[in-house]
FIDOTI-287943 format. One line per field, with one value per residue (C-alpha): z, x, y; residue number from 0. Coordinates in nm, 3 decimals. Example, Ala and Ser with C-alpha at 12.3 -4.5 7.8 and 13.67 -1.06 7.14 Angstrom:
FIDOTI-287943
zz = (0.780_0.714)
xx = (1.230_1.367)
yy = (-0.450_-0.106)
seq = (0_1)
END
This chain:
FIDOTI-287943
zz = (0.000_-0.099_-0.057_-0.422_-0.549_-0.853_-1.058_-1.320_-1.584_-1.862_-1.922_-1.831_-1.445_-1.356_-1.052_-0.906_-0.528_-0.304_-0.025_0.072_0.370_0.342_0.216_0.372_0.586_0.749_0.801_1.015_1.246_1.350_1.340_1.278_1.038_0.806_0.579_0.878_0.942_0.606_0.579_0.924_0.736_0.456_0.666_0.808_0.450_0.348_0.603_0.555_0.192_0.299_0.505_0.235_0.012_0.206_0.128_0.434_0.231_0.344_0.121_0.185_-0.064_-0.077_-0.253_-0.314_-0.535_-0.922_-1.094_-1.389_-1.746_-1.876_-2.158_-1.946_-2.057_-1.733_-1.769_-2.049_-2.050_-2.016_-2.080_-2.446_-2.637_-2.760_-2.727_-3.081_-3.180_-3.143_-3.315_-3.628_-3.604_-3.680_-3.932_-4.130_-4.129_-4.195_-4.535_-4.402_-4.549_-4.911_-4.886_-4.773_-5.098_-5.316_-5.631_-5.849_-5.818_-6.140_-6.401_-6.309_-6.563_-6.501_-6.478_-6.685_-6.917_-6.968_-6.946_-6.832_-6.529_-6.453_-6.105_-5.910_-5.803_-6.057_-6.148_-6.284_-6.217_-5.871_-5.835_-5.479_-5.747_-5.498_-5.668_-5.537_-5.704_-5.702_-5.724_-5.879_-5.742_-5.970_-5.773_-5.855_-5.577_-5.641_-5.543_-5.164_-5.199_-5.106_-5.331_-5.558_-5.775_-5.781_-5.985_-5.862_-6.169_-6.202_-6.124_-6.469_-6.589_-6.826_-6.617_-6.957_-7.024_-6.666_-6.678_-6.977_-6.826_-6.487_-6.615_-6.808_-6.471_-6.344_-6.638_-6.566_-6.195_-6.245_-6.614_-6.922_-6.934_-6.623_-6.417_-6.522_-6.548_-6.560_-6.556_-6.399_-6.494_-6.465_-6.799_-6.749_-6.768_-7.039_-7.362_-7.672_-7.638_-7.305_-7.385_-7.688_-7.452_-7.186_-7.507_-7.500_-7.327_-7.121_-6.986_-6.995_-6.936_-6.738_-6.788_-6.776_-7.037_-7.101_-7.241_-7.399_-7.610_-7.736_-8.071_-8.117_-8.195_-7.851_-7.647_-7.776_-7.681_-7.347_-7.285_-7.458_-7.114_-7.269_-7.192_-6.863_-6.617_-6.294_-6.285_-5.950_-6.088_-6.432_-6.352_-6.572_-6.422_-6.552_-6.567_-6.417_-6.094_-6.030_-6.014_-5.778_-5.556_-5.199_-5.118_-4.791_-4.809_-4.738_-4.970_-5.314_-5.401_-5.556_-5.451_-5.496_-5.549_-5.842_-6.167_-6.507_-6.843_-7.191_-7.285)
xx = (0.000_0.137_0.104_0.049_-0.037_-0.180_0.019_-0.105_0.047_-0.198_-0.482_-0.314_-0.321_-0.034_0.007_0.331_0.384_0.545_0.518_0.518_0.320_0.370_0.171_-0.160_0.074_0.293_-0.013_-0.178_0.114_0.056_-0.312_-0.623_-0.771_-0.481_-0.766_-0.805_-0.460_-0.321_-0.586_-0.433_-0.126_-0.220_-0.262_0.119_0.241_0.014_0.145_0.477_0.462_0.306_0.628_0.894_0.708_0.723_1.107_1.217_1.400_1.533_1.563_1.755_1.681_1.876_1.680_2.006_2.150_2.104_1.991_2.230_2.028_2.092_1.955_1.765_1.372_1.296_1.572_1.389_1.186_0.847_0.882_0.660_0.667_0.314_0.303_0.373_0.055_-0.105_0.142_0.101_-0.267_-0.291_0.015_-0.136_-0.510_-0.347_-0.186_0.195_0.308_0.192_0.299_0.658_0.673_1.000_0.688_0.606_0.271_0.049_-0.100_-0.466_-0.734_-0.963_-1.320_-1.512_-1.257_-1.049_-0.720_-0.445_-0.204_0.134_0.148_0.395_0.671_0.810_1.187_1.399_1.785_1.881_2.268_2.298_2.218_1.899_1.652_1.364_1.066_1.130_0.983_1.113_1.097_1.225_1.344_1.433_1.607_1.697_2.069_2.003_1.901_1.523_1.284_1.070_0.921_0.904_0.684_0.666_0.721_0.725_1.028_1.098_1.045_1.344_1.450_1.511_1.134_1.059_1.304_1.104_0.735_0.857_1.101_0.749_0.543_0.849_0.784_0.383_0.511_0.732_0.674_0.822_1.167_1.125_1.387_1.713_1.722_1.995_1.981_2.239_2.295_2.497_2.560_2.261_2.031_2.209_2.049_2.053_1.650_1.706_2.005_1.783_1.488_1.706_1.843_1.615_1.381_1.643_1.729_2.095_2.218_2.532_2.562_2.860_3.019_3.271_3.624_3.691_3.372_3.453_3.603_3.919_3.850_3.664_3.924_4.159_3.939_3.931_4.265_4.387_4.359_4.218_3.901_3.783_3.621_3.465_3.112_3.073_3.259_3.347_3.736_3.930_4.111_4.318_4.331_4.680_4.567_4.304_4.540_4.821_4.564_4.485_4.115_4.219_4.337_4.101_4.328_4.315_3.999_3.833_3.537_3.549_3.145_3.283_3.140_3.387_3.246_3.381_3.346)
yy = (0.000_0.325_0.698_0.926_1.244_1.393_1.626_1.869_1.931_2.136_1.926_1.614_1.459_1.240_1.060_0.991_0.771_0.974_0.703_0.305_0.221_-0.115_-0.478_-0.628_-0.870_-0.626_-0.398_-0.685_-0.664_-0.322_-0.255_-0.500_-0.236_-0.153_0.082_0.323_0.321_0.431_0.691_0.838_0.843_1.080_1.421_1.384_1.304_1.654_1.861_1.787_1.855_2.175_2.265_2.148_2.431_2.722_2.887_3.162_3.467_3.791_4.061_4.410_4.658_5.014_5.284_5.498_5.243_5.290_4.941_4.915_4.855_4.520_4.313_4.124_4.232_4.343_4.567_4.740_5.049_5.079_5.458_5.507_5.892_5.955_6.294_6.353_6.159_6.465_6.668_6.403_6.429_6.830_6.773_6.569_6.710_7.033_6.924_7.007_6.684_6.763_7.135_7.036_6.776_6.728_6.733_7.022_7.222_7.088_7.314_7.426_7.534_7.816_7.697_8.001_8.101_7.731_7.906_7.723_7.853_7.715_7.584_7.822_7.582_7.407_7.218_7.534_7.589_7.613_7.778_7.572_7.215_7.108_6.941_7.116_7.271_7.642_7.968_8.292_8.641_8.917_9.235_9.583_9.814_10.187_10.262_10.288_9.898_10.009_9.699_9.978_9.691_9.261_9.000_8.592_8.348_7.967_7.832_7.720_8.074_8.198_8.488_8.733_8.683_8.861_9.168_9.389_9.347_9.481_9.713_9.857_9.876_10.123_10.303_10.406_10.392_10.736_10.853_10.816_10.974_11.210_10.985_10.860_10.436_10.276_9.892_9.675_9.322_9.026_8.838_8.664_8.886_9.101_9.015_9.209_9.282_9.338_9.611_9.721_9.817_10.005_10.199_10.419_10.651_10.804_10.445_10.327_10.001_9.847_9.517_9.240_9.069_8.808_8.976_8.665_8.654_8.961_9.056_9.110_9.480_9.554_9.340_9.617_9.898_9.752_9.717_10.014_10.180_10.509_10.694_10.467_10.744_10.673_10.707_10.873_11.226_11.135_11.194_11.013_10.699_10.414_10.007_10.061_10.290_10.029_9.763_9.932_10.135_10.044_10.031_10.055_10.404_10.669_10.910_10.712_10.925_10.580_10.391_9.962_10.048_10.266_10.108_10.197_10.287_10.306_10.666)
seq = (0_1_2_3_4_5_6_7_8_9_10_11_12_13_14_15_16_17_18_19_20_21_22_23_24_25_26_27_28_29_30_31_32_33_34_35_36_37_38_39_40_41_42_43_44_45_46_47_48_49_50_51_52_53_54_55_56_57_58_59_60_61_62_63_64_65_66_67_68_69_70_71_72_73_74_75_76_77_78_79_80_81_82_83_84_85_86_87_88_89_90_91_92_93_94_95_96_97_98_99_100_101_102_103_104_105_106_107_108_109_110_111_112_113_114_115_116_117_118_119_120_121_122_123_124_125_126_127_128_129_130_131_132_133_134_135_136_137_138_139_140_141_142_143_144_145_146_147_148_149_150_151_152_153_154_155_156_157_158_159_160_161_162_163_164_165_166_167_168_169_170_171_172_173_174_175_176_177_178_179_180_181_182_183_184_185_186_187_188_189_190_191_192_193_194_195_196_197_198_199_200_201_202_203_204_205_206_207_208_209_210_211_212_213_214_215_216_217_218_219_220_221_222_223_224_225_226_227_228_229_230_231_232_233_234_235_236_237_238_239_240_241_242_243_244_245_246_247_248_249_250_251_252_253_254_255_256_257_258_259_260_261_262)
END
């Protein structure tokens, strides 16, 4: 006669004997009911299985000590950033994400007269080489550096196209001929209809050009070192002085905002 006990394990039930009492023959020499007897048996065998579980443990905890972050996953954070779902929420139902695109603004048609309109930003020449969609401003400043006049064209907009229409707003903005224009250009904005248009109506033009597209005629006239004045007093001046001055001495008499024309 022995002793078991049921273990669970899942859905299954396992029994395993934990103790031997003994057979019907040694029973009969301790006790003339061997049935009540093993049953007696049972609540020591329980109560001592009830003592071998419980574990005595003494723990000492200091709060001033830092736990050290392991890999362990207890070890990992439980710490979670949502705040910026709200932030993503008004982004996106705002549109920021489409307005901050790499893509170029499409062409929209007018719905009562059907004419078509070139969506502002578009792919055009960048001088910093970014390929973003880009949008031009043309600007005109008087000689203080004060804006008097600006249009906003696509960014594929050929920047020549731009300079005549606005130029022609200055006119009917101070009269025809009652103030002295004088355009200023880099080369690239310095073509012949351009220079044809500031040619007259008491507009003048001063714009660069390349001395080594020149003929071989005007190279010499430039470097013939003869007639240059400076613009500010019209006092003649040389290729040679402007080489060999010092701008920075106060005395020299000449401005490096000077600009030199061919008389």
């Amino acid at each position: 006669m022995s002793i078991s006990k049921n273990i669970f394990n899942g859905k299954k039930v396992t029994t395993k004997n934990i103790a031997r009492i003994g057979n019907h023959s040694d029973l009969l020499k301790i006790t003339g009911d061997h049935l009540a007897y093993a049953k007696e048996q049972v609540p020591k065998y329980n109560e001592e299985a009830k003592k071998n579980n419980k574990v005595d443990m003494e723990l000492h905890i200091d709060f001033a000590e830092k736990i050290k972050s392991t890999d362990e996953a207890v070890s990992a954070s439980t710490l979670k950033n949502i705040g910026y779902l709200y932030l993503q929420r008004l982004y996106f139902q705002l549109g920021v994400d489409k307005f901050f695109t790499e893509n170029q603004d499409p062409d929209y048609v007018d719905e009562i007269t059907g004419e078509v309109f070139t969506g502002l930003r578009q792919y055009g020449f960048s001088k910093d080489y970014k390929p973003n969609p880009l949008v031009e401003m043309g600007l005109f400043m008087d000689t203080n550096g004060i804006p008097i006049s600006m249009c906003i064209a696509p960014g594929n907009t050929n920047e020549q196209t731009t300079a005549i229409p606005l130029e022609k707003e200055l006119v009917k903005m101070f009269g025809e001929g009652k103030n002295k224009f004088i355009y200023c250009a880099d080369a690239g904005l310095s073509s012949y209809h351009i220079r044809n248009f500031n040619s007259m109506g008491g507009r003048a033009f001063v714009v660069a050009q390349s001395v080594k597209k020149l003929s071989d005629a005007l190279k010499q006239a430039v470097f013939n070192d003869c007639d240059y004045r400076l613009v500010s007093d019209d006092s003649p001046v040389s290729i040679e002085l402007l080489k060999t001055f010092d701008k920075k001495d106060e005395n020299h008499g000449i401005s490096t905002f000077h600009l030199l024309m061919i008389a």
